[in-house]
C-alpha positions in Angstrom: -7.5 3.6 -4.0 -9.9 5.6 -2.1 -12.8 6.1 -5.1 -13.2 4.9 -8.7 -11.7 8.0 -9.9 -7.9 7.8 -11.0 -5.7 9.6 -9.0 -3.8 12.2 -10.5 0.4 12.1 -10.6 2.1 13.0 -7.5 -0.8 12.4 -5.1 -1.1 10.3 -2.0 -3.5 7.6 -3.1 -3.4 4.5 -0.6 -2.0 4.0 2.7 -1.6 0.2 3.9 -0.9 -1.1 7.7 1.8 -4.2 7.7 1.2 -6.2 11.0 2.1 -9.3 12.5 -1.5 -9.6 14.4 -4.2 -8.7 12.3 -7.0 -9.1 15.3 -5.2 -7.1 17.9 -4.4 -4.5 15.4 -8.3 -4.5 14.1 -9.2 -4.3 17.9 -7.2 -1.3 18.5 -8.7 0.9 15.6 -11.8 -0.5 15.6 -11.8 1.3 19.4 -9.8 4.3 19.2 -11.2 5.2 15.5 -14.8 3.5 14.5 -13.1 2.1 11.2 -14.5 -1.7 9.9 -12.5 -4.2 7.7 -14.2 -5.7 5.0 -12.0 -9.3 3.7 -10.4 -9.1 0.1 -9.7 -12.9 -0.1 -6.5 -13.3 -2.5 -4.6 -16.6 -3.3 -2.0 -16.8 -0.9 -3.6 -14.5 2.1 -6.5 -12.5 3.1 -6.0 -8.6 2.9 -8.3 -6.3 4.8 -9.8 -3.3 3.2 -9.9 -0.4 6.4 -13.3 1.7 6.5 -13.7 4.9 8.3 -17.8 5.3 7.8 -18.4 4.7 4.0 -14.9 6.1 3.2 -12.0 3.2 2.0 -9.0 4.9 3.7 -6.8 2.2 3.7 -5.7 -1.8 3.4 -4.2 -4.3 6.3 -2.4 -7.4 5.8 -0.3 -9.6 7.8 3.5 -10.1 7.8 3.3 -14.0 7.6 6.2 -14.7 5.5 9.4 -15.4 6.9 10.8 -12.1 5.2 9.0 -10.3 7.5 10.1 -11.7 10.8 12.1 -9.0 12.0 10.1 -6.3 10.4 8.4 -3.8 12.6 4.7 -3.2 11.7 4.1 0.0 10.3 2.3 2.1 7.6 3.4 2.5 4.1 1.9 5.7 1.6 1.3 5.0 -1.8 1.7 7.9 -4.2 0.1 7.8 -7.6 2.5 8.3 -10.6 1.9 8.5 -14.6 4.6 5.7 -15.1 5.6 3.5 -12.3 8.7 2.3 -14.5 10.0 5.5 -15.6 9.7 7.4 -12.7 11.3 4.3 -10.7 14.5 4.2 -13.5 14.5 8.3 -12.9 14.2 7.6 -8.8 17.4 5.4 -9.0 18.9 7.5 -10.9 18.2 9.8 -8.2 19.5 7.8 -5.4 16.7 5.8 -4.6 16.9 1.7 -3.9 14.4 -0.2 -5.0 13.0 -2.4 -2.1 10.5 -4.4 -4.3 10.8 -3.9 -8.2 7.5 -3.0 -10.0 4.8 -5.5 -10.0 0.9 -5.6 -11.2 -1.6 -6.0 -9.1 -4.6 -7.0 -11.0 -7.8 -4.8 -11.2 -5.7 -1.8 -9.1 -2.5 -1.2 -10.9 1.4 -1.4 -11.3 3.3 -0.5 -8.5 7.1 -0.7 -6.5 8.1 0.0 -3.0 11.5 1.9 -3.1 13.4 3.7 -0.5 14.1 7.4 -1.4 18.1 8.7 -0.5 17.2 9.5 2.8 16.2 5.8 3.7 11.8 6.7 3.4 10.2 3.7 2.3 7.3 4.5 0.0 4.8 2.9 -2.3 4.7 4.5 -6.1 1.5 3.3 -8.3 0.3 3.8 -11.5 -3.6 3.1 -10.9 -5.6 1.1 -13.7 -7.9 3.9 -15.4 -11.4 4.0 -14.0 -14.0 2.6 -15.6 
């Protein structure tokens, strides 16, 4: 999340860059856009928090695992939602496959990639309340 305020439903509240070469993709926007990566050390890997002068606007990790072998880097949006489990049973109904069912993520919230009918992939999260 961009600030310690919770983001209201329906709202684009993360964006995270997948890529298989964390220093050349660091390089690049450190060059073309100023931003700085600060190391969230986790269990199993090291994700990058992106800052654009004191503004989080964003997280990196790598694609390490074998699942990601033939997956092209690229962005994914996360969109806060009031209920990331009742909004993802209404999504299916809807059409949508789920891609990775919801998880938590301690200290930020409970999330789950899906792809909408179309074939979008997007992120929905239900932040942890501020405070």
């Amino acid at each position: 999340m961009a600030s310690d305020q919770q983001a209201p439903h329906g709202v684009v509240c993360w964006s995270e860059l997948g890529v298989h070469d964390v220093a050349r993709a660091q390089k690049f926007y450190a060059e073309t856009l100023g931003w700085r990566f600060e190391p969230m050390h986790m269990p199993d890997m090291t994700y990058w928090i992106i800052w654009s002068g004191e503004a989080r606007v964003g997280g990196m990790f790598e694609m390490k695992e074998a699942v990601f072998e033939n997956v092209p880097e690229h962005w994914l949006t996360y969109i806060a939602v009031d209920d990331v489990d009742a909004r993802l049973a209404r999504a299916v109904a809807a059409g949508a496959k789920i891609c990775k069912d919801a998880f938590d993520i301690p200290g930020v919230g409970r999330m789950a990639v899906l792809a909408e009918p179309g074939g979008a992939i997007v992120a929905w999260m239900t932040p942890r309340p501020a405070g």
